[in-house]
C-alpha positions as CSV (number, residue, x, y, z in Angstrom):
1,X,-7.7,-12.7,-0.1
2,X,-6.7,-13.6,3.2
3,X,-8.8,-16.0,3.4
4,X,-7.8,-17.9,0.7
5,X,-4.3,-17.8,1.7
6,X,-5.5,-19.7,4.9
7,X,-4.2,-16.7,6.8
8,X,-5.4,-13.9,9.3
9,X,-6.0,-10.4,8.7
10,X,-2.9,-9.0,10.5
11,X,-0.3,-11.5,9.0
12,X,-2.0,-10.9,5.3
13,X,-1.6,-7.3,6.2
14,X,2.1,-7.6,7.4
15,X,3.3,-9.6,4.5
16,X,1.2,-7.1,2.4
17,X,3.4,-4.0,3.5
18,X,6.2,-6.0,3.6
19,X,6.7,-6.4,-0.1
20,X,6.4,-2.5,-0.5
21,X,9.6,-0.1,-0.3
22,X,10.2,1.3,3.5
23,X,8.3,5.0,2.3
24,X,5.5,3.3,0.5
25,X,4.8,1.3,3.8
26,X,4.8,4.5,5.4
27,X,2.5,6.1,2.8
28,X,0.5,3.0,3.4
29,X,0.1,3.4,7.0
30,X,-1.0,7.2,6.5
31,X,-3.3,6.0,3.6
32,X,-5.4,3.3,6.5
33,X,-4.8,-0.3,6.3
34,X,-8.5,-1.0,6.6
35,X,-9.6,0.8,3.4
36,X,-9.8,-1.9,0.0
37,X,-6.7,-3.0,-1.2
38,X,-7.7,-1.7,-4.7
39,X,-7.8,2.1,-3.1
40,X,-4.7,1.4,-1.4
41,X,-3.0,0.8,-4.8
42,X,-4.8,4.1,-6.6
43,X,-3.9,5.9,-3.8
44,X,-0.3,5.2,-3.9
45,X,-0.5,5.7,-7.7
46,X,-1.3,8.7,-7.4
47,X,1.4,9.7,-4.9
48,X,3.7,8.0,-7.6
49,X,2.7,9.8,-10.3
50,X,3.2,13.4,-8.3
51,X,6.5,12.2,-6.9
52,X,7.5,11.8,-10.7
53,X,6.0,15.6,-11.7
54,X,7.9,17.2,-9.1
55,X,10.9,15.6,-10.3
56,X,10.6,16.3,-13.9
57,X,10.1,19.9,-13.1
């Protein structure tokens, strides 16, 4: 994607994070920044979707 965007890997990556909340870019950051965008996004869906049990409990 990076590529296409005629951008490096560390500015894709910082305007990545950027457009996520301040905890999600911490969840991120625990998650690995070098692991496929597409786990990154499952990963944090899943972290969503527990956040959201616990609260409806």
């Amino acid at each position: 994607i990076a590529r296409h965007a005629n951008m490096g890997d560390d500015e894709f990556c910082h305007r990545f994070l950027k457009g996520f909340s301040p905890e999600n870019q911490m969840e991120v950051c625990c998650i690995g920044l070098s692991r496929p965008i597409d786990e990154i996004f499952s990963s944090l869906e899943e972290i969503e979707r527990y956040k959201a049990e616990l609260l409806s409990d």
